[in-house]
C-alpha positions in Angstrom: 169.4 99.6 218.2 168.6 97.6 221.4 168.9 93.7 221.5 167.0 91.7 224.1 170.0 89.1 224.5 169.1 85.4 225.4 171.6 83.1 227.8 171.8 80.5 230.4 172.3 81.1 233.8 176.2 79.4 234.9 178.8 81.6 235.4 180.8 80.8 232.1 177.4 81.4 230.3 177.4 84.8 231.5 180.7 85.7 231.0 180.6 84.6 227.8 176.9 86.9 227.1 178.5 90.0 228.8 181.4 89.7 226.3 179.0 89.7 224.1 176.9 92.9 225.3 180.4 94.7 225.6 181.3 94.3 221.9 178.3 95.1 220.9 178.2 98.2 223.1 181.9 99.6 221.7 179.9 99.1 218.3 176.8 101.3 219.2 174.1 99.1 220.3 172.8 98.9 223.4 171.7 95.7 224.9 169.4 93.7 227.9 170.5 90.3 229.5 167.6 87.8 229.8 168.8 84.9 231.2 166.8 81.3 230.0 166.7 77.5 232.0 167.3 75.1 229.8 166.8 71.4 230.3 170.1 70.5 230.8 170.5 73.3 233.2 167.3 71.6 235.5 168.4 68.2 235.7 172.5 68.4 237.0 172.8 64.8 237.4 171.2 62.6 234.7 174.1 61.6 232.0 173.7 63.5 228.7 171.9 60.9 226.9 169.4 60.6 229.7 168.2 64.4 229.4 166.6 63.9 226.0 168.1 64.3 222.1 170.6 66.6 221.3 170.0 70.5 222.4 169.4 70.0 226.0 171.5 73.1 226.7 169.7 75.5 224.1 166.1 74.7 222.7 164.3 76.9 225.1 166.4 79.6 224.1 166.1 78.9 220.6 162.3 78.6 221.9 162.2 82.0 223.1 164.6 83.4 219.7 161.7 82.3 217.6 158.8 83.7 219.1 160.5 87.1 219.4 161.3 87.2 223.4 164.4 87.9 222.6 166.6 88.9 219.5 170.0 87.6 220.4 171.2 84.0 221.5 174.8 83.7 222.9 175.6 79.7 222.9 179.0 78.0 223.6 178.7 76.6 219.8 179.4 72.6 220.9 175.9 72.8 222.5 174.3 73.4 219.3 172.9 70.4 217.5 173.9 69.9 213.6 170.6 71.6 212.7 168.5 74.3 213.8 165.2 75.7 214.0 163.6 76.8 210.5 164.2 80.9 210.4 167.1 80.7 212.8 171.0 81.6 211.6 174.0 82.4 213.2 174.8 85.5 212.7 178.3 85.6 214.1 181.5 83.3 215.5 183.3 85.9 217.4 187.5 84.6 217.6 187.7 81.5 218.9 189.3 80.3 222.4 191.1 77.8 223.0 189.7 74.7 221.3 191.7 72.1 223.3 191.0 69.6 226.3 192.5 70.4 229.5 193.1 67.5 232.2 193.0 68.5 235.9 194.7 66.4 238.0 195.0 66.1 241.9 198.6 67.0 243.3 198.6 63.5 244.7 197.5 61.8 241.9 200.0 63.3 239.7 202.3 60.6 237.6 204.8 62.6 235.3 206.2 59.1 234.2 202.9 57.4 233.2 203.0 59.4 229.7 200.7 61.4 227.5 197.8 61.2 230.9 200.2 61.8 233.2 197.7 60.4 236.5 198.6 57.1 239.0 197.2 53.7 237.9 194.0 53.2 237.5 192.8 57.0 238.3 189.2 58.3 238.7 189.0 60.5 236.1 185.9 62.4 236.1 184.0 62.9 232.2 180.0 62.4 231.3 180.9 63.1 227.6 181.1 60.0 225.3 184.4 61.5 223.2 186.4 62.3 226.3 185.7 58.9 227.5 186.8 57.2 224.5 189.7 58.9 224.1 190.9 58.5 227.6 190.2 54.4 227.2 192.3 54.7 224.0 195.7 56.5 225.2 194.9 54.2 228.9 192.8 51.3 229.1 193.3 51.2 233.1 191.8 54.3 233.6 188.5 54.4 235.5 186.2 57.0 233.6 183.2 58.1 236.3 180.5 60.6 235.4 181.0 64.3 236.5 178.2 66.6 235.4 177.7 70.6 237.3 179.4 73.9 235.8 183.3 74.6 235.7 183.7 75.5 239.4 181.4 72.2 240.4 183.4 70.4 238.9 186.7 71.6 239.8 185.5 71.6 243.7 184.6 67.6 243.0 188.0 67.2 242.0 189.4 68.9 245.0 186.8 67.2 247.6 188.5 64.2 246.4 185.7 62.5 244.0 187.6 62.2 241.8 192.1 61.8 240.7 191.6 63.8 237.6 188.8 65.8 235.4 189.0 66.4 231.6 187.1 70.1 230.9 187.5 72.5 228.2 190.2 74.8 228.0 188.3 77.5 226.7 185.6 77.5 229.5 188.5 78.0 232.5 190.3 80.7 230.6 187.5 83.0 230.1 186.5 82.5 233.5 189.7 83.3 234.7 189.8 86.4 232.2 186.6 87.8 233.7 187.8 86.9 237.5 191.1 89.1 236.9 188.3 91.8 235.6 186.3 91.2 238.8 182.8 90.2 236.7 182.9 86.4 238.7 184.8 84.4 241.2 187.9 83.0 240.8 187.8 79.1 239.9 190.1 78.3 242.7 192.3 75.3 241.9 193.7 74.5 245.2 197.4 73.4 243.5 195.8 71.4 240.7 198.1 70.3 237.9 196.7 71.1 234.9 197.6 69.5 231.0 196.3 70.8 227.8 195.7 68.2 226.2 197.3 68.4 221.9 194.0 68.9 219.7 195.8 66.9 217.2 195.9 63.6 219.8 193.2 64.5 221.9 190.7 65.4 219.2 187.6 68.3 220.7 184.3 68.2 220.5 182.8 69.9 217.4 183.4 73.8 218.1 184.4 73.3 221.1 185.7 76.8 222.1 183.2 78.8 219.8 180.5 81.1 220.6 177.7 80.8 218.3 175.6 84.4 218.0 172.1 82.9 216.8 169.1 85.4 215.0 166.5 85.2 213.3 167.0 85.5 209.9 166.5 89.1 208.2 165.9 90.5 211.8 167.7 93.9 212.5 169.8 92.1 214.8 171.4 90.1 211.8 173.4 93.0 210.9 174.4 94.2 213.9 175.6 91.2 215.6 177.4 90.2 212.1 180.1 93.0 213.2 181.0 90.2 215.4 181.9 87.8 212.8 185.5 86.6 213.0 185.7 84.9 209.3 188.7 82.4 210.3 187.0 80.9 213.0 183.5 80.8 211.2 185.8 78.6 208.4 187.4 76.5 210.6 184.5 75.5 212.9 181.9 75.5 209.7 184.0 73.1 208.5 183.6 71.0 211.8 179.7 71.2 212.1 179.8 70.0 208.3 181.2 67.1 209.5 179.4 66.6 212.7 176.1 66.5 210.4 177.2 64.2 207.8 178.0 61.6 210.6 174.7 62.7 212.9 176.1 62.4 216.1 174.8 63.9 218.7 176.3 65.4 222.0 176.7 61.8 223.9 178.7 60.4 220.4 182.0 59.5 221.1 183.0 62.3 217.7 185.5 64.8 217.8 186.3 67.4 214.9 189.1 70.2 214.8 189.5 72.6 212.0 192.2 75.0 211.4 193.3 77.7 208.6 196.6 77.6 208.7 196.3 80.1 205.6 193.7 81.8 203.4 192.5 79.3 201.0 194.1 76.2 203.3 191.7 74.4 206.2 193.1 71.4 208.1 190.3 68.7 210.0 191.1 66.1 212.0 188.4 64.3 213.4 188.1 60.5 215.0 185.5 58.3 215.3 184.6 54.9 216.3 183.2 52.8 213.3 182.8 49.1 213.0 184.1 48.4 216.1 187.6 50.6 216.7 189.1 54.0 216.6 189.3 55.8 213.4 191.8 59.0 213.1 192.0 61.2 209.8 193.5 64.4 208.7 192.6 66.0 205.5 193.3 69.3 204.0 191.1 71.2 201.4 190.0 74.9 200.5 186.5 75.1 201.7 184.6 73.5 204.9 182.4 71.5 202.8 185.5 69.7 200.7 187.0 69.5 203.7 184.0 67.8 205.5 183.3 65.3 203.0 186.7 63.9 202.6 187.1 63.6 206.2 183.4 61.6 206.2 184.8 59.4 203.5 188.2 58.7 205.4 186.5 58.0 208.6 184.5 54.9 206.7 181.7 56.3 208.3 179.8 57.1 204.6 180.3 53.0 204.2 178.7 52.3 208.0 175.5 54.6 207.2 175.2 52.7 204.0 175.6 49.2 205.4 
């Protein structure tokens, strides 16, 4: 069959829907790019929360999945809300990247003494996301967290023009550029001699499947099938587990929230998470045999059940 596919425009989103045409392709089906604007892609500057609720980066291509324009979504999962659209499922998580946090630091602003951020004293470090910015005030309270929006090579170029000492981005997001730059499908994201510092998922909690694609049909649609070949049934555990969470505490994507799920067997899922509640920092770990057992103990650890019921 052939799939009308549905992106956005930046260069990681690309890569990430070619990937996805290529699979699909080695599995028989044939496929069209349509590439979508989305509100977050129109306004580059604003802060997160200033765009509008969450789904900035997908609800006109959720928009266009609905009324039939196209048949496939590819999304980097994290931009996702908790919830979507009434007749809307996703089909597929593909294996996951690299779920970690990756801080990119000037040569020159480089510290290897000052500890788990290794950056000098009271460093610009360049975040717009709520999470990132609360867990760089927790490991370093002298830290001057400044708002950095643009794509992955934006971003790095702010950080090598000087605006900022350091920049905290997603692991998964540089790899797969680099991947498809040593293919020749994009440009290289120069880095100019930047250090770079994955930052321990365990410590430095993600975002909610950060890392993830999400593959998003309509529900009973031809496509449904086909993309479900896609399906890689450890990551669907680990990051189902995660979104359980993320929509039992209703954050959105400017909460300071972070959730990280992993299967270390069959049968055996691992979350951490962290959240603020009542005023500080909480951190859990809980272990379980399904995403929602997992989910609800980790919502009852945080304290967060007692907060929505104060």
């Amino acid at each position: 069959m052939r799939l009308r596919v549905g992106t956005r425009g930046s260069a990681l989103a690309l890569v990430q829907a070619r990937w996805t045409l290529a699979a699909l392709g080695e599995r028989g089906h044939d496929a069209d790019l349509e590439v979508i604007e989305t509100s977050g892609d129109a306004d580059r500057t604003s802060p997160f929360a200033a765009i509008g609720p969450p789904g900035v980066f997908v609800r006109e291509i959720e928009r266009a999945l609905c009324e039939g324009r196209i048949d496939l979504a590819v999304h980097s999962y994290k931009d996702l809300p908790a919830s979507s659209p009434d007749g809307l499922v996703v089909a597929a998580v593909p294996p996951r990247a690299d779920p970690a946090d990756r801080l990119l630091i000037r040569p020159d602003a480089h510290d290897e003494g000052a500890g788990l951020l290794p950056v000098v004293e009271g460093a610009r470090v360049g975040s717009s996301a709520a999470r990132r910015a609360t867990l760089l005030r927790d490991v370093r309270d002298d830290l001057v967290i400044a708002p950095l929006r643009g794509n992955v090579p934006t971003r790095v170029r702010r950080l090598l023009e000087g605006d900022h000492d350091a920049v905290v981005l997603a692991a998964a997001g540089l790899d797969r550029l680099d991947d498809a730059a040593g293919r020749g499908e994009c440009a290289p994201v120069e880095r100019g001699g930047i250090v770079e510092l994955r930052l321990d998922p365990a410590r430095f909690v993600p975002a909610p499947s950060q890392g993830a694609l999400a593959l998003q049909v309509r529900a009973g649609s031809p496509a449904q099938a086909a993309v479900a070949e896609l399906d890689d049934p450890g990551a669907r555990r680990a990051v189902e587990a995660e979104r359980q969470l993320l929509g039992l505490v209703q954050a959105g994507c400017d909460a300071p929230f972070g959730a990280h799920g992993t299967e270390p067997e069959p049968g055996r899922l691992v979350l951490r998470a962290v959240l603020p509640v009542t005023g500080r920092l909480r951190r859990v770990r809980v272990e379980g045999a399904s995403p929602k057992e997992v989910a609800a103990r980790a919502f009852e650890a945080l304290g967060a059940a007692e907060e929505s019921r104060a």
